[in-house]
N, C-alpha and C positions, 0 to 999 in steps of 0.2 A: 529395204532393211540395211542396206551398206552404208547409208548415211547416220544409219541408229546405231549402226556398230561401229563405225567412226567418231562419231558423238565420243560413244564409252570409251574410245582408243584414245583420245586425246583428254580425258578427265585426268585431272591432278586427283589423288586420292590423300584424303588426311584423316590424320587417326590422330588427333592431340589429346594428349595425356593418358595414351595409354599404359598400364601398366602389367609388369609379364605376370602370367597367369599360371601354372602346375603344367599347363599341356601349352606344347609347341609343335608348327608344324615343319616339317623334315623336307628331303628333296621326295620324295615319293608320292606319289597321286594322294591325293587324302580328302575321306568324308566326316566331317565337324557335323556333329546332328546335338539336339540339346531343345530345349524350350526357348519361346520366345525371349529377347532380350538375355539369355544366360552370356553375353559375351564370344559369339561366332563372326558376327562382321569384324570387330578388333582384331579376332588373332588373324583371320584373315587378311585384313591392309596391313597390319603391323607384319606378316611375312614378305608381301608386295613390296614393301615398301621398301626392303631391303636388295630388293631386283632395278634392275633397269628400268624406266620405265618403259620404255618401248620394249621387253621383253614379255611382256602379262597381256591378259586383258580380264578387266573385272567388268561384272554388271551384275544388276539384282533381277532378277527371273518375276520378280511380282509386278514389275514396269508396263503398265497398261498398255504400252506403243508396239510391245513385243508381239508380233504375231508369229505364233509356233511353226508354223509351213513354212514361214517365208526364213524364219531362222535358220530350221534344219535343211534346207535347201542353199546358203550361204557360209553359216560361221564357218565350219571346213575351209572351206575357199578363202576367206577373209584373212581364217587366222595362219595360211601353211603361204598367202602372199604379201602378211605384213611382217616375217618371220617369226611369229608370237610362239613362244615355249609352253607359255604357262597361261591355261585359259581357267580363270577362277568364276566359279556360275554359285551366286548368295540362295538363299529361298529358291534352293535349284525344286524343279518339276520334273519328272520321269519321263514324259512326254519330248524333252528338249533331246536330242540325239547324241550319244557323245561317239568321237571317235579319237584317234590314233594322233598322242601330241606328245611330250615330253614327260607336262605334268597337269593332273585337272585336281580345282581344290574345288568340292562341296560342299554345302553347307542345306542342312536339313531339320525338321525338327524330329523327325523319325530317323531312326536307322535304315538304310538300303541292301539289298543282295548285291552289292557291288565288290570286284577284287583289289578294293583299295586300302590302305591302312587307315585304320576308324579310329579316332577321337570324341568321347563322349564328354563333353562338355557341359559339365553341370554350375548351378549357382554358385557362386563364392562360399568355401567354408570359414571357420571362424580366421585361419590361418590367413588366407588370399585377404580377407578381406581387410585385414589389421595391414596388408601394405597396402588399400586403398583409404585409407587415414591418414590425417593431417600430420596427426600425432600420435603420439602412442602416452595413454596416460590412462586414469581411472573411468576415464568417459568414453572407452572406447567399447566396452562392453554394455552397454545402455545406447549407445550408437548404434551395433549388432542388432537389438530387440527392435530399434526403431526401424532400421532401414534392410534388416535381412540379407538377402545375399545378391540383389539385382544389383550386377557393378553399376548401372546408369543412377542409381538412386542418389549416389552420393553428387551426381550434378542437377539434381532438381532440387529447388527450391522446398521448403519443409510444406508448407502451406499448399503444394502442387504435386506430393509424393500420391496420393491415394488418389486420385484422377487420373494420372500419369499411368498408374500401375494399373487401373481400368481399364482406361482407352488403350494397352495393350492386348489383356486381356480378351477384348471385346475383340480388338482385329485378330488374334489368333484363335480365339474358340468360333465354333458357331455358338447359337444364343442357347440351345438346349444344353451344353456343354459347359456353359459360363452359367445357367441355372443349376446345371448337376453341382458345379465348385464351391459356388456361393452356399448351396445349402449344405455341402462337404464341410466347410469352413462351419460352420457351426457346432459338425461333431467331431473333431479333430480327438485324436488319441483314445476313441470309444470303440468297442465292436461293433461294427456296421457290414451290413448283407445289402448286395444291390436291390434283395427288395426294401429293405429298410430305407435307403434311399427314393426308391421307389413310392413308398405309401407317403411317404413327405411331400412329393415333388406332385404326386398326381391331386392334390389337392389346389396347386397353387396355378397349374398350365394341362393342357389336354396331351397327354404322353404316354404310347404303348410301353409293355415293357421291356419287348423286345429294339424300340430305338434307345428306350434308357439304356440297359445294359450293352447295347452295341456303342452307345458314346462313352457311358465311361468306362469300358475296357481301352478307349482310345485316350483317354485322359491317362490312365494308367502308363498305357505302351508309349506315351510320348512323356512321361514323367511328371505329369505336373501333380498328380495323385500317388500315394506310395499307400503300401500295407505291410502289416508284419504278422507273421501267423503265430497259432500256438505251439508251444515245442509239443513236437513226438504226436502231434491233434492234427494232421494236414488236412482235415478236412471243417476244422471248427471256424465261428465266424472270423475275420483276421478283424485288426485294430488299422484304423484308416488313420493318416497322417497326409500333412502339406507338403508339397516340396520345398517350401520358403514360409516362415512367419509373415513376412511380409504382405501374401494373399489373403490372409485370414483379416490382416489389421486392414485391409483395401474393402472387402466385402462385404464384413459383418461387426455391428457397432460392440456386441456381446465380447466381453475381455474376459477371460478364465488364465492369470497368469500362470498357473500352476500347469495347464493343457500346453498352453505356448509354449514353456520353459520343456517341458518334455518333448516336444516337437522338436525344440531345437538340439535336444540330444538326441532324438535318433537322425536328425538330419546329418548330424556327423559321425555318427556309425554308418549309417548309409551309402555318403559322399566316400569312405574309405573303406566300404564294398565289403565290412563286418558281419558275418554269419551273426545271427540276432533271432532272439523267439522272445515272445510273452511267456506268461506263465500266473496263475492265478495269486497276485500279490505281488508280481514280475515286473518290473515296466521291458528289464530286457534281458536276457538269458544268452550270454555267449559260450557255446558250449567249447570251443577251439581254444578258448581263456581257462575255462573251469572258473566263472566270472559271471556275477551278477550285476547288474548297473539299475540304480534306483536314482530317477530324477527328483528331486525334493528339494526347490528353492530355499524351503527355510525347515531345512531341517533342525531337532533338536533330539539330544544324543538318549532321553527317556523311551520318545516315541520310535526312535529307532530302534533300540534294544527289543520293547515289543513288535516291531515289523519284523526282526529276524527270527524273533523266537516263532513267531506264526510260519517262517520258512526254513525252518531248522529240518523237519521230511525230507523236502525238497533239495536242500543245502548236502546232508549226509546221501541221500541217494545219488544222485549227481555229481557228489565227488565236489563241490565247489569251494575253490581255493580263498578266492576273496570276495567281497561287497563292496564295491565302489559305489558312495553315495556321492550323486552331482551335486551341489549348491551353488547359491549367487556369490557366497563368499565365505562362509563355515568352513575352518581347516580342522582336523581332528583325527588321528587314528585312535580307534576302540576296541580294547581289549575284551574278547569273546572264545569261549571255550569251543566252539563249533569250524569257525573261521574269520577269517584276517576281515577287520570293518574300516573305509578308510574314507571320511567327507574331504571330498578335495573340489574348492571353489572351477565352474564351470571352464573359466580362461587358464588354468593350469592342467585341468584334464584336456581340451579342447587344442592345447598346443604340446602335450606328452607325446611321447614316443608310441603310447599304449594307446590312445584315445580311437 
């Protein structure tokens, strides 16, 4: 094993073109957990990199050569006889031993019971991802739709994006897990029940129900599945959403622009950790705002006036101050005796203070 661990001591590590992301990591032990490809190996070389080298050692824990005995039976030794500080372990396994060094950086795609400072590392929102552009111009929002929030995407080839995003996929799920997604990905922004899922999926492969919903509770707890409940309803069906547009346009050939575009508004309520409910005619109910948010690509200001009038109840009971309507590019404030209406195109909400 000291020859494998040698190996990784002497590797040049490169991280070209990366670029800094919302979260950094500190001098303090730190666990980076996130979904596949969200950007975890970068911030970690791009911290490395700024050390000695001979003060680290990196290596990826999924390294077939690695034999867990014979590890925890050496790194200790290896790393307190090559003075090593800072031992970084990628696709870390709970099984690997840790002990008593300066500083350990992990990288997980779950969160751990560990006393380290956590970084949750999620997909690029609309913000990160406009400084992974070339440019910054009218094509950068139809960029967004195409390539979603996986930072890797913007180096793959267009014609190579939905294989790429597959064969990730595929190595991060098991295959019932990548079956629950795919068929997820078709009901994006509906009320879905794990049996709902369930009467879909037992048609297509032989699967209890108790392994469905023990897998995609794991889909959930590792984020690549989100939900949003009904207000003040904690018990009604919740509205199932993607973590990234991205997996939907990889999976399933069915395009429902209108689903997507709401997808990608609550992916940035979400990523900025917005208290958010449905509500019947709702797409989102922030109660901390006194703020409603209705996604509507193309909206037009007749059919809106009747959407609010249908939540004018709702509006007065709740006290709610304004209605921010998303669009692709509709600007407008609307004058209403109820309260404040304001269509403001998706890249100006998306980069506001408020968003």
């Amino acid at each position: 094993m000291n020859t494998l661990l040698d190996e990784y001591y002497r590797y040049d590590l490169h991280n070209s073109g990366f670029i800094e992301r919302k979260h950094s990591i500190g001098e303090e032990s730190t666990l980076i957990y996130g979904i596949a490809q969200s950007g975890k190996t970068s911030l970690i070389k791009s911290y490395l990199l700024t050390h000695k080298k001979s003060t680290y050692l990196y290596f990826d824990c999924r390294d077939s050569r690695l034999d867990i005995n014979e590890l925890n039976s050496s790194l200790k030794t290896f790393c307190r006889d090559n003075k090593i500080s800072i031992l970084a372990l990628d696709n870390y396994v709970e099984s690997i031993e840790l002990f008593e060094i300066d500083q350990v950086i992990l990288s997980s795609e779950e969160t751990l019971e560990l006393p380290f400072h956590t970084i949750h590392l999620e997909l690029l929102d609309y913000e990160e991802f406009l400084a992974f552009e070339s440019k910054f111009d009218s094509t950068a929002l139809n960029h967004f739709f195409q390539l979603g929030g996986f930072p890797a995407m913007h180096k793959i080839a267009s014609e190579d994006r939905v294989l790429y995003l597959q064969s990730i996929l595929n190595r991060a799920l098991e295959p019932i897990e990548f079956s629950i997604l795919s068929q997820a990905s078709k009901m994006v922004t509906q009320k879905v029940s794990a049996f709902n899922l369930y009467e879909r999926l037992k048609g297509e492969r032989k699967i209890s129900k108790d392994k469905l919903y023990l897998h995609l509770q794991s889909l959930f707890d590792r984020g690549y599945l989100k939900s949003l409940g009904k207000f003040n309803h904690p018990s009604a069906v919740k509205k199932l959403y993607l973590c990234d547009i991205a997996i939907k346009h990889a999976l399933v050939l069915q395009k429902h622009f209108g689903r997507i575009f709401e997808n990608l508004v609550f992916s940035e309520l979400d990523k900025r950790h917005v208290e958010c409910y449905y509500d019947e005619g709702i797409d989102f109910y922030l109660p901390q705002r006194a703020q409603i948010i209705i996604a509507s690509p193309f909206a037009n200001e007749h059919a809106l006036f009747k959407k609010v009038e249908a939540l004018e109840g709702f509006i007065v009971s709740n006290r709610v101050r304004e209605v921010i309507v998303v669009t692709m590019n509709l600007e407008s404030t609307l004058s209403h005796p109820i309260s404040r209406i304001e269509m403001i195109p998706f890249e100006r909400w998306a980069l506001g203070d408020d968003s």
